[in-house]
Backbone bond lengths (Angstrom), bond angles and torsions (degrees), N, CA, C in turn:
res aa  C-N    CA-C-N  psi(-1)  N-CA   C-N-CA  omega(-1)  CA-C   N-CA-C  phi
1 X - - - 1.448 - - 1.523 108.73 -
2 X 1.458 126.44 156.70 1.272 114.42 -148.24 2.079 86.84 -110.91
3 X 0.938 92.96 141.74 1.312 109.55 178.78 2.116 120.55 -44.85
4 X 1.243 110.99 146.75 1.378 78.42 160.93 1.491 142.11 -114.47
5 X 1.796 106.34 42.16 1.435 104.99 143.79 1.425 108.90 -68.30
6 X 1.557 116.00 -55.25 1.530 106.65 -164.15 1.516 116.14 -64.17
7 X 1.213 128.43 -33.11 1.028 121.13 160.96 1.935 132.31 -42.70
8 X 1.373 86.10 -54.33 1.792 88.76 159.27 1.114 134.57 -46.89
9 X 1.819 99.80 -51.71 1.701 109.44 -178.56 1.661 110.21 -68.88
10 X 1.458 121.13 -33.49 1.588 109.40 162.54 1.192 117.83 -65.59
11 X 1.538 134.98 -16.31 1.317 116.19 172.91 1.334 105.66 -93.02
12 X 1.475 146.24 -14.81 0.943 129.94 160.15 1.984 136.72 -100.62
13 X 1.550 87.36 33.32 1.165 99.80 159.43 2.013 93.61 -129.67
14 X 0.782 133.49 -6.21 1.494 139.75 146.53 1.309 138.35 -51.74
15 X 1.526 104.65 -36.01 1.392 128.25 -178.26 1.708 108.38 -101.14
16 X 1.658 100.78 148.53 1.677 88.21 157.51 1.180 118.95 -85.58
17 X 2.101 120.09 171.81 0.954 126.71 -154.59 1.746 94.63 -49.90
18 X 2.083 89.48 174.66 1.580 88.43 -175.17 1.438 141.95 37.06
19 X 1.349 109.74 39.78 1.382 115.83 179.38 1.541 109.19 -124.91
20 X 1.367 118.64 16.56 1.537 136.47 179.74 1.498 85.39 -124.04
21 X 1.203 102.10 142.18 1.518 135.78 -171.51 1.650 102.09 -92.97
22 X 1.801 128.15 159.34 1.356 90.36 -173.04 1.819 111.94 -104.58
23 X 1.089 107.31 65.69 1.833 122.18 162.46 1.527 87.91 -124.93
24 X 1.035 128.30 14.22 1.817 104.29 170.29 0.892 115.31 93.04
25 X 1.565 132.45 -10.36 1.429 139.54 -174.13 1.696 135.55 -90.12
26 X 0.709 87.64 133.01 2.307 68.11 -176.71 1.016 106.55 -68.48
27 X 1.224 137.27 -172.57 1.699 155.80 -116.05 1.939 57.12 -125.18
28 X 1.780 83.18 169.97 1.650 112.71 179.12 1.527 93.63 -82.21
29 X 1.625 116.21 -39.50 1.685 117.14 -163.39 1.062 81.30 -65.55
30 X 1.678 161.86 -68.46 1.285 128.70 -128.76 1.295 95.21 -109.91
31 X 1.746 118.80 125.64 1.273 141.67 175.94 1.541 108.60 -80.95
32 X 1.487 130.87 162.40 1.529 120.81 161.79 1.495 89.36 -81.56
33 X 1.585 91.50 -173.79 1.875 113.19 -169.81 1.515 104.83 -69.33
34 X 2.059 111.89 -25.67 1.521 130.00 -141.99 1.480 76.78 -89.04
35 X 1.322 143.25 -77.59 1.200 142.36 171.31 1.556 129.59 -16.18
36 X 1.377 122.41 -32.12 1.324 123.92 174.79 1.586 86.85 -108.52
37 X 0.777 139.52 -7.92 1.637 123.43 177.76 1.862 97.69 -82.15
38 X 1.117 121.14 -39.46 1.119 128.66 -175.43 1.648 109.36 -69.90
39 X 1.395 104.85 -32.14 1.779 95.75 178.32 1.371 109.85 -50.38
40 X 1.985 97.75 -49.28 1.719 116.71 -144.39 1.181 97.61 -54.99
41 X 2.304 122.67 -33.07 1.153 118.56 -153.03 1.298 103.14 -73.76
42 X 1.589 97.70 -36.77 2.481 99.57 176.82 1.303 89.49 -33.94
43 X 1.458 96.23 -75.31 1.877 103.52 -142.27 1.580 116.36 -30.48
44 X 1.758 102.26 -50.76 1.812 117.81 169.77 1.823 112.42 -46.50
45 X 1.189 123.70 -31.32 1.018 145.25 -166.04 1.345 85.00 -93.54
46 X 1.357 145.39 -97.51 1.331 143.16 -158.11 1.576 101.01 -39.64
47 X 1.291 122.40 -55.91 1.497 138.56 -172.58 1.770 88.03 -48.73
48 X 0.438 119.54 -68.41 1.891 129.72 -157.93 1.227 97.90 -73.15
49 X 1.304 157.52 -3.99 1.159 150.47 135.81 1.490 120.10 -76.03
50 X 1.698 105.70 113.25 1.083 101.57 -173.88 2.025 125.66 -130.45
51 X 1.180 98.64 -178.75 2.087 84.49 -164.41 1.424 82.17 -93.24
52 X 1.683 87.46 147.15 1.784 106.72 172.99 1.602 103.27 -135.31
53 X 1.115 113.30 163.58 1.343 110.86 156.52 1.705 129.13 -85.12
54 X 1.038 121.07 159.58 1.964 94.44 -161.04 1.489 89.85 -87.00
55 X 1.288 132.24 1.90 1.484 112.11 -178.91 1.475 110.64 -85.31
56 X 1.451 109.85 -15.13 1.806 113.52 -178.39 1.575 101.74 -98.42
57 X 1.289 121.39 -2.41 1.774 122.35 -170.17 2.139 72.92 -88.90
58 X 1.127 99.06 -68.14 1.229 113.80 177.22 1.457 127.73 -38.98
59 X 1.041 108.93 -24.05 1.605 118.48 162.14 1.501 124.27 -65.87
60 X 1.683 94.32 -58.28 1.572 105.89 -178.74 1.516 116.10 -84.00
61 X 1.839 115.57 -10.26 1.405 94.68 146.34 1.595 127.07 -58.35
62 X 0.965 104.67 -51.66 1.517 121.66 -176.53 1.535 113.37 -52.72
63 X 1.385 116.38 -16.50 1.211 115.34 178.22 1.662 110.79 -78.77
64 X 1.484 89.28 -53.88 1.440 111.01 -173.31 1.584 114.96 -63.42
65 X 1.695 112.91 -31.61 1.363 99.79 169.35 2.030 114.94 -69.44
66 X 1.690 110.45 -34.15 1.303 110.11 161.89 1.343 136.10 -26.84
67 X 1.563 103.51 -48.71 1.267 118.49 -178.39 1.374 118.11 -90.29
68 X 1.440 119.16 -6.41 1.849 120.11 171.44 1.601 87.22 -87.43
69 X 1.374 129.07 -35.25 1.705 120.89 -156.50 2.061 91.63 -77.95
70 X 1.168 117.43 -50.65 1.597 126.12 -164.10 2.039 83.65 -68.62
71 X 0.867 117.28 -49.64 1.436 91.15 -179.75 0.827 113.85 -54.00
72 X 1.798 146.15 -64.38 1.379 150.48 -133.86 1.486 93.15 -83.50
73 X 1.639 113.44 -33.53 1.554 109.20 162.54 1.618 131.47 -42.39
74 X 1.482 104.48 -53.02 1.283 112.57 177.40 1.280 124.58 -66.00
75 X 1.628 108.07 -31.94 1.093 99.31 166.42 1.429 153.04 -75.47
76 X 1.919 95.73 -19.89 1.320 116.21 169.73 1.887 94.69 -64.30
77 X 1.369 128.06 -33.01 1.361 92.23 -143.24 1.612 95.24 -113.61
78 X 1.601 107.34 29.47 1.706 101.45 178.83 1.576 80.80 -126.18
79 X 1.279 151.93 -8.93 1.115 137.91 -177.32 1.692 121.36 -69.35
80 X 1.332 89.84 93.85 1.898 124.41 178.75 1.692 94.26 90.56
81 X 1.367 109.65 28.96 1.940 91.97 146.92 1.410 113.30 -178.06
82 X 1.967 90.28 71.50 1.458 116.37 171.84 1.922 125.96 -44.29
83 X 1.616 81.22 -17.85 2.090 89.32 -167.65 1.439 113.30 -83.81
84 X 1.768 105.98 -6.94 1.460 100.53 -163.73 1.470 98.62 -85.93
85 X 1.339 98.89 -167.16 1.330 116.17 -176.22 1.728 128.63 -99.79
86 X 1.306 97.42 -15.11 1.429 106.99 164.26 1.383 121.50 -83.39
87 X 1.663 115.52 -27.73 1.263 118.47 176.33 1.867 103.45 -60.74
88 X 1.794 105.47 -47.24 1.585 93.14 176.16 1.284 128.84 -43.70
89 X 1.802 104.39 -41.92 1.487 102.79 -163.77 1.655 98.52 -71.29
90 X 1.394 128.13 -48.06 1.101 107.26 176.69 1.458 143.10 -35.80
91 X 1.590 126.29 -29.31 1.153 149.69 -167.90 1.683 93.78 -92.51
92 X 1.067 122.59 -26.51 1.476 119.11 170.55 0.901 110.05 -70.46
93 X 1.452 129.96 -52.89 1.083 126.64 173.48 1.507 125.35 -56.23
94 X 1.129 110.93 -31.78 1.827 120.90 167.57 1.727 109.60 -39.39
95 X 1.787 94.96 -42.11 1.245 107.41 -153.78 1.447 114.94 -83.08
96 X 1.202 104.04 -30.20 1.968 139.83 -149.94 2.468 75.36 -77.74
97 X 1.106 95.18 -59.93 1.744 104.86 -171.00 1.654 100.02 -53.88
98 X 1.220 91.13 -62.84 1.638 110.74 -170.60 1.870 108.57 -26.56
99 X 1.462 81.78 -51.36 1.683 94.45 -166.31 1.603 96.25 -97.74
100 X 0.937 137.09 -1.28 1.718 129.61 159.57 1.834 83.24 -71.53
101 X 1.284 130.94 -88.15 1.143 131.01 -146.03 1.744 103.44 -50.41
102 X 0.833 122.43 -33.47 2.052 127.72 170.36 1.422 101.48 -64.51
103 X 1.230 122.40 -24.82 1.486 129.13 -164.66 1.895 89.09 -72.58
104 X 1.442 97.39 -70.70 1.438 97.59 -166.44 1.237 110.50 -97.58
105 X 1.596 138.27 49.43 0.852 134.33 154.10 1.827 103.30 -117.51
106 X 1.407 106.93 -7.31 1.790 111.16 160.72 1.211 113.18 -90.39
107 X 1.317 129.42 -28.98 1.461 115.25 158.09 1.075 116.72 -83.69
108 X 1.356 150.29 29.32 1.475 151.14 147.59 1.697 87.05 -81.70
109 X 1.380 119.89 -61.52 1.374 119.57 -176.64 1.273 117.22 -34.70
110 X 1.081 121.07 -62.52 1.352 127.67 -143.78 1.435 112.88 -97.28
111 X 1.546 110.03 -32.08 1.469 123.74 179.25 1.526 109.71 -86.86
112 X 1.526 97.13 137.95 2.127 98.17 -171.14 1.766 92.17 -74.92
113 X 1.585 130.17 -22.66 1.276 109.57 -172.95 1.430 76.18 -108.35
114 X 1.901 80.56 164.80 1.663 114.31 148.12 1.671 119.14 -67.26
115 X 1.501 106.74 135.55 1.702 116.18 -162.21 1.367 97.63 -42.60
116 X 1.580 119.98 -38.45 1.595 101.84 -160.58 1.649 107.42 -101.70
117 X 1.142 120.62 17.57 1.283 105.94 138.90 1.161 138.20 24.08
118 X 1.775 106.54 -104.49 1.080 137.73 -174.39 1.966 101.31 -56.86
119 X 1.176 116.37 -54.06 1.751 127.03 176.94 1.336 85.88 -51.50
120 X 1.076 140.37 -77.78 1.798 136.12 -135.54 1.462 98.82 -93.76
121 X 1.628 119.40 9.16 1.535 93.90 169.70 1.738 109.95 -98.87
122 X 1.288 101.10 -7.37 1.300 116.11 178.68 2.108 109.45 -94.41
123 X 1.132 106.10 -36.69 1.304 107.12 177.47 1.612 116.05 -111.91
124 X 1.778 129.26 47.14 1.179 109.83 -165.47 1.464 111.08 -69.13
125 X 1.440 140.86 24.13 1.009 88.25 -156.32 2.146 71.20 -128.41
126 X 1.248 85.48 34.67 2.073 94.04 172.53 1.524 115.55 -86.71
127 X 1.115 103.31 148.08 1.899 104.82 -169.64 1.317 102.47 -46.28
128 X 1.938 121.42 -56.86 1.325 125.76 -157.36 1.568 111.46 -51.38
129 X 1.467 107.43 -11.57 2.125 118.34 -151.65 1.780 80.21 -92.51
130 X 1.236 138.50 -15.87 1.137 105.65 179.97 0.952 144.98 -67.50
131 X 1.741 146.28 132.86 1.346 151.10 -125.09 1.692 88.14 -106.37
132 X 1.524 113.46 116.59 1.470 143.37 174.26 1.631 100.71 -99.26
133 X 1.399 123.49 172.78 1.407 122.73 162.73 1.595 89.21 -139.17
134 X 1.419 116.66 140.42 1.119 101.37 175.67 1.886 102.38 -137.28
135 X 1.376 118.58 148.66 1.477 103.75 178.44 1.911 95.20 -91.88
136 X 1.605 96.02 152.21 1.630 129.01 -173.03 1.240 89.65 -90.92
């Protein structure tokens, strides 16, 4: 990151005369580029954090721990006998989770509410309705 002499000295060969303050600095109104690049990144950051209910944060943990346990399954039970038929069903099952958890992590996407919604506008005052923030 560039120091802030050098930063000064590009704004005051950037600026017209008298537009550096006398510590070397520009006026407060004129920001560098790094400074508004840094807001935009909050804002993306604020944007991408979003409200859930803890029973759907709570869901897709639960999915996701499913799907580390159904792997370690499959793997115990195809290790040295990939041809059978239980090793398949296991890997279905890898898959069967896999794609529940893609399921509801595109309707978090796509939908402006959280799925339960509709449940917690009628029951707010249920454990699952509690307001989580979670980053996307």
């Amino acid at each position: 990151m560039a120091s802030s002499s050098i930063v000064s000295l590009v704004y005051a060969t950037a600026l017209p005369a008298g537009a550096v303050n006398g510590a070397g600095q520009p006026p407060s109104s004129v920001r560098p580029w790094c400074h508004d690049r840094a807001r935009r990144q909050q804002r993306l950051v604020a944007a991408a954090v979003k409200r859930r209910y803890k029973g759907t944060a709570r869901k897709e943990a639960a999915l996701a721990e499913l799907i580390e346990r159904k792997v370690a399954e499959a793997m115990e039970v195809c290790d040295g006998h990939e041809k059978e038929e239980g090793c398949r069903v296991a890997w279905d099952e890898v898959e069967e989770v896999s794609q529940a958890k893609a399921h509801l992590r595109r309707r978090l996407a796509e939908a402006p509410d959280d799925p339960l919604e509709p449940f917690c506008a009628h029951n707010p005052d249920a454990e699952d309705c509690a307001v989580v923030y979670v980053d996307d």
